[in-house]
LUMBALO-529084 format. One record per residue (C-alpha): x, y, z; residue number from 1; chain. Coordinates in nm, 3 decimals. Layout:
BEGIN
+---------+---------+---------+-----+--------+
|       u |       v |       w | num | cadena |
+---------+---------+---------+-----+--------+
|       X |       Y |       Z | NUM |      A |
...
+---------+---------+---------+-----+--------+
//
This chain:
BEGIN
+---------+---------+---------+-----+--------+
|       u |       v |       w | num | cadena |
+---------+---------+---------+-----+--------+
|  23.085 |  -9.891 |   6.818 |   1 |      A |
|  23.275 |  -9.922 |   6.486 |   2 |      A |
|  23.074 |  -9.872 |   6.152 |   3 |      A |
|  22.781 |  -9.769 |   6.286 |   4 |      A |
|  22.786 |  -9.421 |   6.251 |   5 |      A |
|  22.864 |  -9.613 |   5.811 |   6 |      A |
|  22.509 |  -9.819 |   5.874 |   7 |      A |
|  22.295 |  -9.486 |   5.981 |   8 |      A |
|  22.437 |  -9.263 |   5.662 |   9 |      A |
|  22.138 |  -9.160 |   5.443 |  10 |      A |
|  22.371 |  -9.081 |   5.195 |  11 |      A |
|  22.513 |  -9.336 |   5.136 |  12 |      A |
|  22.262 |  -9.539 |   5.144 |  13 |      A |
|  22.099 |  -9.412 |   4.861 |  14 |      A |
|  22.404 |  -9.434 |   4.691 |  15 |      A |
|  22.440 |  -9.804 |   4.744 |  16 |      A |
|  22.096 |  -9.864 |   4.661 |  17 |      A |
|  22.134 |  -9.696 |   4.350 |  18 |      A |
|  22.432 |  -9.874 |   4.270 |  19 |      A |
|  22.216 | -10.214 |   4.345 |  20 |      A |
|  21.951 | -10.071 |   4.078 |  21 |      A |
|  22.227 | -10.045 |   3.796 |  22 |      A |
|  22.364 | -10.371 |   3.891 |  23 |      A |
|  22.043 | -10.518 |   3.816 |  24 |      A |
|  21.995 | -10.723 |   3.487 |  25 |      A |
|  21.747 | -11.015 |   3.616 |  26 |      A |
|  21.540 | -11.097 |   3.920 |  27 |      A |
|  21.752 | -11.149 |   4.201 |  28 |      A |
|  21.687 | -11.356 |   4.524 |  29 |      A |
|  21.859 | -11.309 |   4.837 |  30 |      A |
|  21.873 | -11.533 |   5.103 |  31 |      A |
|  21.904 | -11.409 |   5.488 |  32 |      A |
|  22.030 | -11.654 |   5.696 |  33 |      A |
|  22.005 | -11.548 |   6.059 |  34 |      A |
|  21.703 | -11.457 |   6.213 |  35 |      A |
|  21.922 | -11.081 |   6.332 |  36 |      A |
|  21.985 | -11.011 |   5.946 |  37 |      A |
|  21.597 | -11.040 |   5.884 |  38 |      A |
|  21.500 | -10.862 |   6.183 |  39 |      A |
|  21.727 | -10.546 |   6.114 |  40 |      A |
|  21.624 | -10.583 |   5.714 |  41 |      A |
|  21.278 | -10.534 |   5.866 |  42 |      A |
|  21.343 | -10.257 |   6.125 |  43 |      A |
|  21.559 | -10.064 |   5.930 |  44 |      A |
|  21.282 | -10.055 |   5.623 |  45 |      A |
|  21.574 | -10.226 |   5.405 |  46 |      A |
|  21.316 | -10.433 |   5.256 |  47 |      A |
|  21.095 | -10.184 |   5.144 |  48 |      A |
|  21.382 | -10.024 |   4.995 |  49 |      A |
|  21.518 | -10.239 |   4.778 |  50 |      A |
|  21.399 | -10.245 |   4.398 |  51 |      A |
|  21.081 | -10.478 |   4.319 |  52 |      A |
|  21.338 | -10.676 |   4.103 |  53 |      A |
|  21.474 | -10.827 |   4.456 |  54 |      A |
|  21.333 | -11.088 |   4.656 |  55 |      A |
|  21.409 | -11.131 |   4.980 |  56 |      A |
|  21.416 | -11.523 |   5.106 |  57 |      A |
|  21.351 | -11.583 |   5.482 |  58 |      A |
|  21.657 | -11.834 |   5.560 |  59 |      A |
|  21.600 | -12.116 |   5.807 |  60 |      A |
|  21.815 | -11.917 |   6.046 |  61 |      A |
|  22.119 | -11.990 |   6.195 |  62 |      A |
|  22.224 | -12.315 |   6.435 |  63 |      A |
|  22.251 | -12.066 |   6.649 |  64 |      A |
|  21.912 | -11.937 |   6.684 |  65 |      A |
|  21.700 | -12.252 |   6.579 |  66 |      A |
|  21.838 | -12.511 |   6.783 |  67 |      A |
|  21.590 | -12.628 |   7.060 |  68 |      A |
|  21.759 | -12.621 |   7.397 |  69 |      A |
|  21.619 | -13.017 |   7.462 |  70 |      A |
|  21.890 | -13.082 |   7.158 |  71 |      A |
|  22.185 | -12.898 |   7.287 |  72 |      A |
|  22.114 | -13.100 |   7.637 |  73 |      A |
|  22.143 | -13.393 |   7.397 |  74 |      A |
|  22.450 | -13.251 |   7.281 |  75 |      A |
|  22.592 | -13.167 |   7.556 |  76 |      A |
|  22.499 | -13.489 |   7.729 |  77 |      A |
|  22.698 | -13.705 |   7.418 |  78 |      A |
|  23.014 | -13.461 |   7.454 |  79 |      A |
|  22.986 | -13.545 |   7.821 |  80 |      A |
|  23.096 | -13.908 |   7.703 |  81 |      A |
|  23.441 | -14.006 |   7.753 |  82 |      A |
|  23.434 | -14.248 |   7.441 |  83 |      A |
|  23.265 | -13.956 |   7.230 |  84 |      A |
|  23.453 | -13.682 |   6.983 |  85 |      A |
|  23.194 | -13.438 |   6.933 |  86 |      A |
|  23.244 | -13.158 |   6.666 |  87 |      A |
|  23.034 | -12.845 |   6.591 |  88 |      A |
|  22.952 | -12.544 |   6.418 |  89 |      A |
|  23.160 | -12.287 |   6.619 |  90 |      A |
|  22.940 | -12.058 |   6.731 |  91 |      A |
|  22.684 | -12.353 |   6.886 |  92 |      A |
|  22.944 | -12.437 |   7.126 |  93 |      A |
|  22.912 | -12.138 |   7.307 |  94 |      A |
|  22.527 | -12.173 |   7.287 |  95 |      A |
|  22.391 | -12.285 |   7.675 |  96 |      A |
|  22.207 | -12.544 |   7.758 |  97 |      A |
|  22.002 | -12.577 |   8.062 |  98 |      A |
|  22.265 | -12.609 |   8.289 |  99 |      A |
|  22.596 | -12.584 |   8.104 | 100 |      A |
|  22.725 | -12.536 |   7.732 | 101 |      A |
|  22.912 | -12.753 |   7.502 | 102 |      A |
|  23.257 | -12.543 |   7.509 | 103 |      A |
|  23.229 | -12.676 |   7.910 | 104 |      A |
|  23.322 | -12.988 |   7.742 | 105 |      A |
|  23.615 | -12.927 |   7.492 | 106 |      A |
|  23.938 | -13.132 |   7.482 | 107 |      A |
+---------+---------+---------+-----+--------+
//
């Protein structure tokens, strides 16, 4: 895969890192959105990395990821309607439901 080999450098990590430290006049807070950016942060050790001046904020995650499947269904079930326009967040409609997902549904 492309860039991974970029993600895995020691190197340059510590490089970028270092750069982050200079940058650095004030607290900073970051926000990760999606549920995979804070799970890789953790794995990775990212977190521990970073200098005590950064915060990292837990986001509420993505559509994506939070959306309980009894909602898309209700989605799903309102884009079914012939009378309805429904628009989304692109990446939900490719999320499934129990039986079908919303792209199933486009016009």
């Amino acid at each position: 895969m492309k860039y991974i080999e970029e993600y895995r450098d020691a190197e340059l990590t510590q490089k970028l890192l270092a750069d982050i430290r200079q940058a650095i006049t004030r607290p900073w807070s970051l926000m990760e959105v999606c549920g995979g950016q804070t799970h890789a942060i953790m794995r990775s050790g990212l977190d521990r990395m970073l200098p005590p001046e950064i915060t990292l904020v837990h986001g509420p995650g993505c559509p994506v990821c939070v959306t309980p499947l009894e909602l898309i269904d209700k989605a799903i079930a309102l884009a079914a309607r012939p009378e309805v326009i429904f628009a989304s967040y692109g990446d939900m409609l490719r999320v499934p439901g129990s039986t079908i997902r919303l792209s199933a549904h486009g016009r």
